[in-house]
DRENSENU-669487 format. One record per atom (N, C-alpha, C): x, y, z. Coordinates in steps of 0.2 Angstrom, whole numbers, plus 5000, padded with zeros to 4 digits. Last residue first. Example, Ala and Ser with C-alpha at 12.3 -4.5 7.8 and 13.67 -1.06 7.14 Angstrom:
% DRENSENU-669487
506449895035 506849955036 506450005039 506649725039 506249785039 506649845039 
END
This chain:
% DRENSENU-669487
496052474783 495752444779 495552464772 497252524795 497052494788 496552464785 497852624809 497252554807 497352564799 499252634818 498852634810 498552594810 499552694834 499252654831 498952654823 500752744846 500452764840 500252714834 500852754863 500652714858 500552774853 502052804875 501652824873 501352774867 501552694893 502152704888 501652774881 501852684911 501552704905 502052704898 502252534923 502152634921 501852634916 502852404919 502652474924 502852524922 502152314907 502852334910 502552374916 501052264897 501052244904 501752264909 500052344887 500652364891 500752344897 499152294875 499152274879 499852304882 497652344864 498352354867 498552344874 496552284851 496752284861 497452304861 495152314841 495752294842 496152334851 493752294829 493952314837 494952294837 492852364820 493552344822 493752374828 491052334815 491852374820 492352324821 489852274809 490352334806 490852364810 489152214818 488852284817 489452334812 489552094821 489752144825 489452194823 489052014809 488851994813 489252054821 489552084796 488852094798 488852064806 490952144800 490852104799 490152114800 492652184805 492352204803 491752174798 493652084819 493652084811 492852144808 494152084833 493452074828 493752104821 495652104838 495352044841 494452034837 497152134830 496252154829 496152084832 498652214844 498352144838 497452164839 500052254851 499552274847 499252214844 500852264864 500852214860 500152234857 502352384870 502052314870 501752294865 503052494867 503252444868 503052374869 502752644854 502452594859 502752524861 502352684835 502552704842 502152644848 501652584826 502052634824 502352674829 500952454826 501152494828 501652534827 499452404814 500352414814 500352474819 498152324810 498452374812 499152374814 497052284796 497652264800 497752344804 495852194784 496052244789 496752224794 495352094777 496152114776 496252174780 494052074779 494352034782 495252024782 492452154782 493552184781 494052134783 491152184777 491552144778 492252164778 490452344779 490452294775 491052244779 490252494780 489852454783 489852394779 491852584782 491352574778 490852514780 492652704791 492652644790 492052604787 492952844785 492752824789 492852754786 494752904784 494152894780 493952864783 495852944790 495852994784 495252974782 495653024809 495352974803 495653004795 496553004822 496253054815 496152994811 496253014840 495952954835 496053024829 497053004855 496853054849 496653014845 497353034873 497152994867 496853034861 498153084884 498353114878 498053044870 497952934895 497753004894 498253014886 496852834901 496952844895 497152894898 496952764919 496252774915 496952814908 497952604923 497852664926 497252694917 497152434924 497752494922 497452554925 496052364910 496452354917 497152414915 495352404900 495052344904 495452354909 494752544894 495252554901 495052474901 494352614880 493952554888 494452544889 493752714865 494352664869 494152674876 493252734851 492952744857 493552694862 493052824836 493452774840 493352794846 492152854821 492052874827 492752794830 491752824809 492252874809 492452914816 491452674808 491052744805 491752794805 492052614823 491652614820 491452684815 493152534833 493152594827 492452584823 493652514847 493152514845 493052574842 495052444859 494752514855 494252504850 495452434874 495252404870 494952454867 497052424885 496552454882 496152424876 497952384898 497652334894 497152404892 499352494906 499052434907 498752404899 499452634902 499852604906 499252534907 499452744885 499452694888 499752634895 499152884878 499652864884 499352794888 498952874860 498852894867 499252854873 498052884843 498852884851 498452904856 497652794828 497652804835 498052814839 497252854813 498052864818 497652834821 496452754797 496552804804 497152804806 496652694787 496152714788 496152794792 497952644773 497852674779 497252714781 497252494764 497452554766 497352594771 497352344758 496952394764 497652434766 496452294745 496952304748 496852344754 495252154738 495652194742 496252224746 495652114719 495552104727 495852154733 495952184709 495252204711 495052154717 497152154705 497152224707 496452244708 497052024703 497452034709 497352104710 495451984696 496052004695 496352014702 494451844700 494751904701 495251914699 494351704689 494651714695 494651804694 492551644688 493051674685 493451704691 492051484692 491951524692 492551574689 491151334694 491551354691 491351444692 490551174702 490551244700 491051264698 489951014697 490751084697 490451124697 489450884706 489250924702 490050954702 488850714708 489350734707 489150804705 488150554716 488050634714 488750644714 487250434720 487950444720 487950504712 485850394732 486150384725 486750414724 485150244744 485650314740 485750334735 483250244744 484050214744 484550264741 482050254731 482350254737 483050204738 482150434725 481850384722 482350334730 482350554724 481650554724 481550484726 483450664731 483550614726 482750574729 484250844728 483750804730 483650734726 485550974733 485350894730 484850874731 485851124730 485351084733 485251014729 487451214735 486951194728 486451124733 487851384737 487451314742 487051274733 489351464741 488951454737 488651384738 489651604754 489651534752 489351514745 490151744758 490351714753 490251624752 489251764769 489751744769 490351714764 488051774764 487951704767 488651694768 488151924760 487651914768 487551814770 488951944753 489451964758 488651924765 488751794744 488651854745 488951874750 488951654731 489151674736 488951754737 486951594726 487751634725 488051644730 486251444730 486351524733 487151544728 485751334722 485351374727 485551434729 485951254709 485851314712 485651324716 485451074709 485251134706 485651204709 484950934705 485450964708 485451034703 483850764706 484050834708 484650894707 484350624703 483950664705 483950734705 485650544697 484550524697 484050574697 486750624692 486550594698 485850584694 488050774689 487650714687 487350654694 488150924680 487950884685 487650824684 489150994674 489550954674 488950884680 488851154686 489051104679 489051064680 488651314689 488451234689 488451194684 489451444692 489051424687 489251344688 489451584703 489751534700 489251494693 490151784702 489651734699 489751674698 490651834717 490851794711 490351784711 490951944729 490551914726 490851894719 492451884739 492051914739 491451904733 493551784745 493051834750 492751884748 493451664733 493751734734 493351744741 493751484734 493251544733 493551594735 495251414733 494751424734 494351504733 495551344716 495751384721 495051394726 495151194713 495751234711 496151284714 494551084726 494751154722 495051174720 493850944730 494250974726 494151034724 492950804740 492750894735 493650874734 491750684746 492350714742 492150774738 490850574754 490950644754 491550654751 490250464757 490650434753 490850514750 488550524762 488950474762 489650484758 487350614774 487850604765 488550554767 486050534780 486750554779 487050544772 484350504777 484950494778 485550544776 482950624775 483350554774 484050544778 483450804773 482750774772 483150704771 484250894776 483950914776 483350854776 486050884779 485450824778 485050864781 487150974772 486950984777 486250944776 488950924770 488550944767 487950944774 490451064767 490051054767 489351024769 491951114756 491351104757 491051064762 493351254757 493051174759 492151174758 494051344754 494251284753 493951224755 492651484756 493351474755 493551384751 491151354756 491651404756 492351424757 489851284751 490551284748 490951364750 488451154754 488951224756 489451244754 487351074751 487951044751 488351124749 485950994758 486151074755 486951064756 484750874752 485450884755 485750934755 483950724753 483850794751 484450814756 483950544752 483450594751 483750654750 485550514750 485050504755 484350534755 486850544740 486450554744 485850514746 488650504741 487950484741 487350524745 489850634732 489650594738 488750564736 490950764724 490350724723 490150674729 491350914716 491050884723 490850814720 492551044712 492050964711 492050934717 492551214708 492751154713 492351084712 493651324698 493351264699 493351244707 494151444689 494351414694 493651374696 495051534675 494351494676 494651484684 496151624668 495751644674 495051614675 496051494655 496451544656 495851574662 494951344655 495151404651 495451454657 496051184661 495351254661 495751304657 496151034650 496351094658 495751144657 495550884648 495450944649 495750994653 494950744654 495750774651 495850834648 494250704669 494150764662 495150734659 494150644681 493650614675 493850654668 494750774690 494550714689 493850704685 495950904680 495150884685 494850794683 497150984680 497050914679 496250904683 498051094677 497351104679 496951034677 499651074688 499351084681 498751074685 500151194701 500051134697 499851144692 501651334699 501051284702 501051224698 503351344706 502751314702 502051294702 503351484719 503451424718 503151404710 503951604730 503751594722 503951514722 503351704744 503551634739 503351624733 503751844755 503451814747 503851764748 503451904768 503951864766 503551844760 503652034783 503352034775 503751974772 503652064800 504052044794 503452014788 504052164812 503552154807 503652134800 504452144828 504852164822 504252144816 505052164847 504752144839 504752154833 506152154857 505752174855 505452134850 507952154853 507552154857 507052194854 508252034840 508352084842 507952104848 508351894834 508551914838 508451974844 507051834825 507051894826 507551914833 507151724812 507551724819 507551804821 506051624804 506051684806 506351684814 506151464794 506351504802 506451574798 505251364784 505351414785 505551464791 504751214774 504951244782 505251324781 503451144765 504151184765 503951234772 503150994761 502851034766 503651084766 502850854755 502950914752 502650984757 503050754764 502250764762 502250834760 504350734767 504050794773 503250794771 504550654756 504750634763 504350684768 504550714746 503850674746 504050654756 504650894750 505050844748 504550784748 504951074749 504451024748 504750954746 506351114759 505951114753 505451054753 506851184775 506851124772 506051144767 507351294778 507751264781 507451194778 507351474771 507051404772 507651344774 507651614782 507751564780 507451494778 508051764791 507451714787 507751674782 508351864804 508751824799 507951774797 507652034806 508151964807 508351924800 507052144799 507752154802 507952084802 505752184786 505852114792 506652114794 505052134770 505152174776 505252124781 505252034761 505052114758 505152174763 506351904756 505851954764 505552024761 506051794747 505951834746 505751894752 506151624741 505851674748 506251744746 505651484731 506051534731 505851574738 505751324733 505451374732 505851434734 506051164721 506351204725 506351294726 505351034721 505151074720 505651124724 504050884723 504850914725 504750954719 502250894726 502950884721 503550904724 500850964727 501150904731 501750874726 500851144726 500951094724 500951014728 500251274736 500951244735 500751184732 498951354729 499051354733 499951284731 499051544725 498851464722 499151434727 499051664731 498651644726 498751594723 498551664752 498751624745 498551634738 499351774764 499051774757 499151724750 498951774780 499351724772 498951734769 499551854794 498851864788 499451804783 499551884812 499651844806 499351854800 499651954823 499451994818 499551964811 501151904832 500451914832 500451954825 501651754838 501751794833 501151824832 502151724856 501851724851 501751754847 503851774862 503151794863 502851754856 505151644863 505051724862 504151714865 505251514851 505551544858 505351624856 504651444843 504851394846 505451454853 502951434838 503551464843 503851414846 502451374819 502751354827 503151384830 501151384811 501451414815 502051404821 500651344795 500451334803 501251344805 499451394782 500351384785 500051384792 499051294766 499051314774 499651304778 498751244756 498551294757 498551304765 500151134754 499351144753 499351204751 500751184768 500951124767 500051154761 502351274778 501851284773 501651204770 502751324792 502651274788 501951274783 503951444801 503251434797 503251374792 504651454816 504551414810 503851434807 505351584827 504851554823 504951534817 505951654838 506051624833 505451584831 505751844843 505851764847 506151734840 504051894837 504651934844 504951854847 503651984825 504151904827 504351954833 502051994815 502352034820 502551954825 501651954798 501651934805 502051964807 501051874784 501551934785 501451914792 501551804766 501351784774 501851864776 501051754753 501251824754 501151814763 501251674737 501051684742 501251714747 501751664725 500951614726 500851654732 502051824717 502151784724 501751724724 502251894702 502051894707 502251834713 503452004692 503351934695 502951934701 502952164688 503352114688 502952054692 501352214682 502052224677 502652154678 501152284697 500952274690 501752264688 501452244712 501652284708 501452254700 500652214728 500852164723 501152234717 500552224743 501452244740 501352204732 499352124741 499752144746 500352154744 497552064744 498252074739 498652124744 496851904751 496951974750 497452004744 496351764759 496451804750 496451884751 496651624768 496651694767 496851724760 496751474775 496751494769 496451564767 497151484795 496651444786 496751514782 498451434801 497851504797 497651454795 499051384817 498651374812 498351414808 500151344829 499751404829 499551384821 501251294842 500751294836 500251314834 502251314851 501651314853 501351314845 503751264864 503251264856 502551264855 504951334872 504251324871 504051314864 
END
């Protein structure tokens, strides 16, 4: 069976150690079966090709893969099976580096994998120029049509016709994409007839976007370009998530758990009712975005994964499901993190 399965672009920090060699990039995941991962850009997609789907996926990019041949180094941090790259970035594959995780064993397994590769150079079009040391960049440019709010997050832009005709002839580029948290950006480099200005900073309440507004006065398209720039985060001042809580309890069928504060609230969806359920908290869960949260089971036979992320638009909880579809009951012991 092959099923493909997709991340977008994720920033967190993770297992990173001062001092020695860091990773571009840091993919973790719960392997019951064999899986491919292809890494291509800034994006790894996922193929089963036997066993249960991968759950609990996170990638962490700090640059993203080059478009160049190039021979990447792998690194399991954690993880019993066998792992291997099976094919390097090549112009033939569209520089796409392949990688099996063979989890034989019965059951599941939690596997940690670092890549070290070259990055690019900092070549931006129109410029001969690289950037200064921890700069990061994106350039936009396309036609506009009267008036236009042109949205930038994570790795892509955008735009939204406010007022005339369609943007046109749309292009971006990023060095890196936007962090998932608040940067100061700064507008540059802007050029066009009309308008273009600053509208929003990225914040945790517009979802880290940053919004710049074009407006063009005069009639008929006209052909815009701006950059923002930004300074890149240290690695030791992106999130890391640490251990929040325990959850256990005796699990027969489907439960779903609801962490709020320093309160956990667990719902029977299907199955015999909870018994010997505990929740310790070492700290309450805090009212802000968590999009490095994670759980790991630490006792239990079935299959744990966060179905809400911690987020304005839930009211701040993490929810996550347990699923024990065997007969009978098993015990679970659940580490949330964030």
């Amino acid at each position: 069976m092959h099923r493909a399965v997709r991340l977008s672009l994720m920033f967190c920090a993770a297992l990173l150690v001062p001092g020695q060699e860091q990773p571009q990039l840091i993919w973790q995941g719960q392997v019951d079966g064999v899986s491919i991962l292809r890494v291509r850009g800034s994006q790894v997609d996922v193929e089963e090709v036997r066993g249960l789907p991968v759950q609990r996926q996170r990638a962490s990019f700090f640059e993203r893969l080059p478009e160049r041949r190039q021979n990447v180094r792998l690194e399991v941090i954690e993880g019993r099976g066998r792992v291997r790259i099976i094919e390097q970035p090549r112009p033939e594959n569209n520089f796409t580096l392949s990688v099996e995780i063979d989890d034989h064993q019965g059951g599941s397994s939690f596997y940690s994998l670092g890549f070290y590769w070259t990055g690019e150079p900092r070549a931006w079009p129109g410029t001969t120029t690289g950037l200064l040391p921890g700069t990061e960049r994106l350039w936009w440019s396309g036609r506009v049509y009267g008036e236009a709010i042109i949205s930038c997050r994570r790795d892509t832009c955008e735009a939204e016709v406010t007022q005339g005709g369609p943007v046109t002839r749309e292009r971006f580029r990023f060095t890196h994409a936007l962090p998932n948290q608040r940067v100061l950006v700064s507008l540059e480099e802007k050029q066009g007839r009309g308008e273009v200005r600053l509208l929003e900073q990225p914040r945790e309440e517009n979802e880290f976007t940053a919004r710049v507004l074009i407006r063009d006065p005069r009639g008929g398209p006209g052909d815009y370009s701006f950059v923002l720039s930004w300074s890149r985060p240290r690695r030791d001042e992106l999130p890391i998530a640490r251990r929040g809580m325990i959850w256990s309890g005796q699990v027969d069928g489907q439960v779903r758990v609801v962490v709020r504060g320093s309160q956990a609230v667990a719902e029977v969806i299907s199955g015999a009712p909870l018994e010997r359920e505990q929740a310790q908290f070492s700290r309450s869960l805090p009212s802000r975005d968590l999009p490095q949260a994670t759980v790991r089971k630490l006792r239990g036979r079935g299959r744990v994964e966060i179905v809400e992320f911690p987020s304005a638009r839930n009211g701040y909880r993490l929810v996550f499901e347990i699923s024990d579809p065997r007969g009978g009951s098993d015990f679970y012991e659940i580490e949330v993190a964030w």
